[in-house]
C-alpha positions in Angstrom: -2.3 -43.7 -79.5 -4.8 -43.3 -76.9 -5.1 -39.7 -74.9 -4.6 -41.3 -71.8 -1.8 -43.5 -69.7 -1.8 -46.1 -67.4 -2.8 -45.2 -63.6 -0.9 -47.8 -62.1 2.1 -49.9 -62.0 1.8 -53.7 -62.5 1.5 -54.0 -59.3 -1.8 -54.0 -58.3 -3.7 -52.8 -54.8 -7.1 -53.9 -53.8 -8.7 -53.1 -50.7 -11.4 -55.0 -49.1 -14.6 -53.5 -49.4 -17.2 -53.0 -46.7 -19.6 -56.1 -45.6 -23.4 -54.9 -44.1 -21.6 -55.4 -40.8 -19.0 -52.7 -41.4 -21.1 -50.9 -42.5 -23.2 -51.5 -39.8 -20.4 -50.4 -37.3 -19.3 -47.3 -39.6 -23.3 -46.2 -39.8 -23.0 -46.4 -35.9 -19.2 -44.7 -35.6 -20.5 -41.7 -37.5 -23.9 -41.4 -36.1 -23.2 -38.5 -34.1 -21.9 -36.2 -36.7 -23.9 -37.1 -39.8 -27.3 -37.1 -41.1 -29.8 -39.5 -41.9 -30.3 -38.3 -45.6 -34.0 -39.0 -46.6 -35.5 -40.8 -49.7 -38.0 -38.6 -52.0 -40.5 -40.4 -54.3 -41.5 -38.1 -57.6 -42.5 -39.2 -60.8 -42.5 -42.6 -60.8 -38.7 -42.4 -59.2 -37.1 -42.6 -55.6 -34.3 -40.1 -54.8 -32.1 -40.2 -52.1 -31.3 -36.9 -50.8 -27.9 -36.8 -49.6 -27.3 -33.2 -51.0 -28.6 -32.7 -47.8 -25.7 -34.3 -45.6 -23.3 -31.7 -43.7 -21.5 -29.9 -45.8 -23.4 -30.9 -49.1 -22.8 -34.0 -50.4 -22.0 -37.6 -49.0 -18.3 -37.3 -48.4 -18.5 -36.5 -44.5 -19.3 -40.3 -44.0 -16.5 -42.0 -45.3 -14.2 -39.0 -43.7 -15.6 -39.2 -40.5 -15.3 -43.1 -40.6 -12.2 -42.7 -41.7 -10.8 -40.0 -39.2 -12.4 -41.1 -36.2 -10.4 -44.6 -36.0 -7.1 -42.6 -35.8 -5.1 -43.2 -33.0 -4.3 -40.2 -30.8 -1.1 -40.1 -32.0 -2.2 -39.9 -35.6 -4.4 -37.3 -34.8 -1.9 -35.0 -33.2 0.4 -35.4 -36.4 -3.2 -34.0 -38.7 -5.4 -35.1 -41.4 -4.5 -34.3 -45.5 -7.1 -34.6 -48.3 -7.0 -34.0 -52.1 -10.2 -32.5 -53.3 -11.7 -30.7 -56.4 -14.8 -29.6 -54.1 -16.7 -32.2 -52.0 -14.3 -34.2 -49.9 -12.3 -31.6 -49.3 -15.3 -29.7 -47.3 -15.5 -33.0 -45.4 -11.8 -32.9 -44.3 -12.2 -29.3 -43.5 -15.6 -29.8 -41.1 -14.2 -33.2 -39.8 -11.0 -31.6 -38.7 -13.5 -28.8 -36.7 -15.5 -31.2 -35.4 -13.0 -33.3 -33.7 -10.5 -31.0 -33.2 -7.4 -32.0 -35.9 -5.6 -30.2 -37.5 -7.2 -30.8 -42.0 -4.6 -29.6 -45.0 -6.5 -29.8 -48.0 -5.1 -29.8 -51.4 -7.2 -28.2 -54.1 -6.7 -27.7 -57.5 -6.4 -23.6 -58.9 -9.8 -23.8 -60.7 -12.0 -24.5 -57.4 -14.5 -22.1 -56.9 -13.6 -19.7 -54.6 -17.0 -20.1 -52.3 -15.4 -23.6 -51.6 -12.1 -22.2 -51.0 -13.6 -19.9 -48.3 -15.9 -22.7 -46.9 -13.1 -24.9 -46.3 -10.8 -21.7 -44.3 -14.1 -21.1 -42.3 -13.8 -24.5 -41.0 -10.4 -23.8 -39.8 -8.6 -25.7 -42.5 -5.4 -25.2 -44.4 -6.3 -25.0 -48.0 -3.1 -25.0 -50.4 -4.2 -24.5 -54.3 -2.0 -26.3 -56.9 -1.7 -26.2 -60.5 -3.5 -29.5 -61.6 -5.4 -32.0 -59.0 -3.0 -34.3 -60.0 -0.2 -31.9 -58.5 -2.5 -32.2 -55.6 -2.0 -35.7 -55.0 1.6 -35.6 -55.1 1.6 -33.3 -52.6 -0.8 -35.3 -50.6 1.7 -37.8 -50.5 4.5 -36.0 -49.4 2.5 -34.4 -46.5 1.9 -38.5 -46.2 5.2 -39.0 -45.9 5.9 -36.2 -43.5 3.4 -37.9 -41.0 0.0 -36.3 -41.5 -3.3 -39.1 -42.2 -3.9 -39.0 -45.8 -7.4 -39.6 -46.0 -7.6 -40.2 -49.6 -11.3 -39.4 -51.5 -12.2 -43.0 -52.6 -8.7 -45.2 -52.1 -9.9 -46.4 -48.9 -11.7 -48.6 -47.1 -12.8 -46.8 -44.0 -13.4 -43.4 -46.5 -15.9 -46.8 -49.1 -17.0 -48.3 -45.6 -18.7 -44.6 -44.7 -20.6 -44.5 -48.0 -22.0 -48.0 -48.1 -23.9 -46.9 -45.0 -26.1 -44.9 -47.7 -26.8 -48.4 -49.0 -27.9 -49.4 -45.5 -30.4 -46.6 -45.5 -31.7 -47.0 -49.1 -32.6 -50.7 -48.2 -34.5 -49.3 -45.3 -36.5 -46.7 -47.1 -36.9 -49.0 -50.4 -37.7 -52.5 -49.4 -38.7 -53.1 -53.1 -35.5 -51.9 -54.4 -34.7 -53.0 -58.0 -32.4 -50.5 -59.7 -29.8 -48.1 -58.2 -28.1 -45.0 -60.0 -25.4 -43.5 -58.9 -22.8 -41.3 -60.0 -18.6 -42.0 -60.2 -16.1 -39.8 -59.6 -13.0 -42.1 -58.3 -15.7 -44.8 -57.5 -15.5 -44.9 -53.5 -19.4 -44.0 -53.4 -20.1 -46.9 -55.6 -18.1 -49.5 -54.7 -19.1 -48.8 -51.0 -22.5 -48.8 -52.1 -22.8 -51.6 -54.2 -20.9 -53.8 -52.2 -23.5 -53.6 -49.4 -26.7 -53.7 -51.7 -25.3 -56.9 -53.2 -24.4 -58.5 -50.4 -27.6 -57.9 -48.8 -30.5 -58.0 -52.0 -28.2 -59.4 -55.2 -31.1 -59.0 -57.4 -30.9 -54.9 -56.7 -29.4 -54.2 -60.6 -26.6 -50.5 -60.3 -25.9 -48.5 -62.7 -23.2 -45.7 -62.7 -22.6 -42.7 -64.6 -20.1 -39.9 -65.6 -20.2 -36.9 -67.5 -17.9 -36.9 -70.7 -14.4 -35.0 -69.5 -14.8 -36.6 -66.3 -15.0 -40.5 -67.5 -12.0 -41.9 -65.9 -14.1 -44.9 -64.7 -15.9 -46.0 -67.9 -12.2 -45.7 -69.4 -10.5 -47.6 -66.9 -13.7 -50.0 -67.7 -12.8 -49.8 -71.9 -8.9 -50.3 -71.2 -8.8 -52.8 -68.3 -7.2 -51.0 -66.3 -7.0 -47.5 -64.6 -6.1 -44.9 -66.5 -5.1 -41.2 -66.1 -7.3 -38.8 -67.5 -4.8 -36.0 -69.2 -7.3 -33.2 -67.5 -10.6 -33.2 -66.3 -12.6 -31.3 -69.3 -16.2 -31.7 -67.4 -18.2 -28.4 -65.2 -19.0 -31.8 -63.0 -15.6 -30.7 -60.8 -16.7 -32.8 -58.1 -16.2 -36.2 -60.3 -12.7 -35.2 -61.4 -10.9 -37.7 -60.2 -7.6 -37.7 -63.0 -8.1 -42.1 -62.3 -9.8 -44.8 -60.8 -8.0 -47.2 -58.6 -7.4 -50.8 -59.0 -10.3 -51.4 -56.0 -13.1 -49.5 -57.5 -12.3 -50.5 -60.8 -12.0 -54.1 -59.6 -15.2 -53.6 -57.3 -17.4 -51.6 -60.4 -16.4 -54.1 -62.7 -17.7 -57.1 -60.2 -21.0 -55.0 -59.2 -22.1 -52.3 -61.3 -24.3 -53.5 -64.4 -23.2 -50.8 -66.7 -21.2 -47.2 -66.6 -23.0 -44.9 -68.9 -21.8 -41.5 -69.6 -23.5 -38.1 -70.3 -22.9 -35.0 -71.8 -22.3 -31.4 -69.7 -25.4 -30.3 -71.4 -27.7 -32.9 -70.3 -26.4 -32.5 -67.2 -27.4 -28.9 -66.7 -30.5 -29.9 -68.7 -31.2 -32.6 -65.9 -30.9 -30.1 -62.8 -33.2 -27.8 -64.4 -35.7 -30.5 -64.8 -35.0 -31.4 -60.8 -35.1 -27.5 -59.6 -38.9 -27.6 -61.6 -39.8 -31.1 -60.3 -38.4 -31.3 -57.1 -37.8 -27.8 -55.9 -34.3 -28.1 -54.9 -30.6 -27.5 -56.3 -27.9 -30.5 -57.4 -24.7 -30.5 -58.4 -23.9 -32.1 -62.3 -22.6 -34.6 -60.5 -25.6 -35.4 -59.3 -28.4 -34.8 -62.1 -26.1 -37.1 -64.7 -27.7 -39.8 -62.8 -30.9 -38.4 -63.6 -30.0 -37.3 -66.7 -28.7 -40.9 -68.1 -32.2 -42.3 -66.8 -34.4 -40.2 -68.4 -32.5 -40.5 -71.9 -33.0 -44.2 -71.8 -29.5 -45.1 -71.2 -30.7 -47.0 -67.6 -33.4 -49.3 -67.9 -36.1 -48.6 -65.0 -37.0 -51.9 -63.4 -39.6 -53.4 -64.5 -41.4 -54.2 -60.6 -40.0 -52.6 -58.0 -38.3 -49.3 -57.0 -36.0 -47.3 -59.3 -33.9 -45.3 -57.1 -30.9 -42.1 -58.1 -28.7 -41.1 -55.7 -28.7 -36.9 -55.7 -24.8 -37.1 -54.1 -24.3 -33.5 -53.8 -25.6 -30.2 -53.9 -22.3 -27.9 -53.7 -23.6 -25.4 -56.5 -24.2 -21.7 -57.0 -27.3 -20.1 -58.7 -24.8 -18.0 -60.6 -23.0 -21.6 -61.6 -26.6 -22.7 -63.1 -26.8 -19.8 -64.8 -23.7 -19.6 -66.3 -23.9 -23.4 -67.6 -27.9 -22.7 -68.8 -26.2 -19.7 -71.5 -23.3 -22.2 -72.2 -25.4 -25.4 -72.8 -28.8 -24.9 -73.7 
């Protein structure tokens, strides 16, 4: 018996994902309340640096995108997002930037710094039990009338990140291999569907860390599949399942999910703090981490790129997981 159910019921939802030209008009909706994240090159490897968006990580694009075609109405009634970290920052600083009222739904075992990040912002942060307790309750706030802007489930929320492909294949013209990590698989399917569409020789990989897998599952079963808890330190991937689009979309354009340990993880943003001088998330040194283990082929010609997605982590955190891991 496998440790894991079905997602989903036979019936099955998939969204359109983003063409350049939506991505085009998200990456000019957005503009104004995002950053232009920039590329590094070190050691024979291109990183995109979009730990450095607002609030740490990539999730304010596909929020913002996402928020800002609301109708007034809509926008009056609120914004509601489920998040173990990440996207729940981004519905707390969209909701201050444009002036709606964010709920954001958070699972008991988020840090507390993110907690109190997300109140500063003027959100209402409710802590439940499990994140998929969260959900639940996301819906019935849905049902109530307030825009669920769900973390990945979306196509405005995918149509936000593929403008990160957009920039990559300005900074990389010689492109060849993309790495990027999965939580519920909005930042890939976004991304890859743009890449492809514009270079479909560009070769993407994606990665998880074991206890936060739910993708390279859903990939294994054929189907999505609920994780029974989320068992990895990289909370920001904890998605309990895929959905039918990303799997759909992942399945379609990634080359390969791989999945790494915690350890290598930590072991990866050590190796980035010494080489790069800066601070990622697990969520964001697995991608280094499966590269550098062999798991991800580097191209052969051309430019081998990993996507740093977030950077929402505390030097007590990194200390914590060095004792535990290494």
């Amino acid at each position: 018996m496998p440790d894991f159910a079905p997602a989903t019921s036979n019936h099955t939802r998939v969204l359109p994902l983003p063409t350049p030209e939506i991505a085009r008009a998200a990456r000019q909706r957005i503009a104004n309340y995002v950053r232009r994240t920039p590329t590094v090159a070190a050691g024979g490897t291109a990183y995109k640096f979009e730990f450095q968006q607002v609030t740490g990580s990539f999730k304010p694009r596909g929020a913002f995108n996402a928020a800002l075609q609301l109708d007034a109405a809509a926008r009056e009634r609120g914004i509601v997002g489920v998040s173990g970290g990440n996207h729940g920052l981004a519905i707390a600083h969209v909701g201050k930037r444009l002036g709606i009222h964010a709920t954001v739904l958070m699972p008991q075992t988020t840090p507390p710094f993110v907690v109190e990040r997300a109140r500063a912002d003027g959100a209402e942060v409710v802590l439940t039990a499990t994140i998929a307790e969260a959900f639940k309750t996301a819906h019935e706030r849905q049902a109530d009338g307030q825009a669920l802007i769900h973390p990945f489930d979306n196509e405005h929320v995918m149509a936000g990140q593929g403008t990160i492909g957009l920039e990559l294949l300005e900074d990389l013209p010689d492109l060849a291999t993309l790495v990027i990590s999965i939580g519920g698989g909005g930042l890939i399917s976004g991304i890859a569907s743009v890449v492809k569409a514009m270079r479909p020789e560009v070769k993407i990989y994606g990665v998880e860390t074991e206890g936060a897998d739910a993708m390279r599952k859903a990939l294994d079963a054929g189907w999505p599949v609920t994780l029974p808890a989320i068992t990895s330190i990289a909370r920001t991937l904890g998605a309990p399942s895929v959905s039918d689009t990303t799997l759909a979309a992942t399945k379609a354009l990634a080359e390969d999910v791989v999945v790494v340990s915690d350890a290598e993880a930590v072991r990866s943003i050590l190796e980035i703090q010494d080489q790069l001088n800066v601070s990622v998330e697990p969520a964001a040194s697995c991608c280094n981490a499966a590269l550098r283990l062999g798991r991800i082929p580097r191209a052969a010609a051309g430019t081998t790129a990993v996507l740093l997605c977030g950077g929402n982590v505390t030097s007590e955190e990194v200390a914590a997981w060095r004792e535990a891991f290494l």
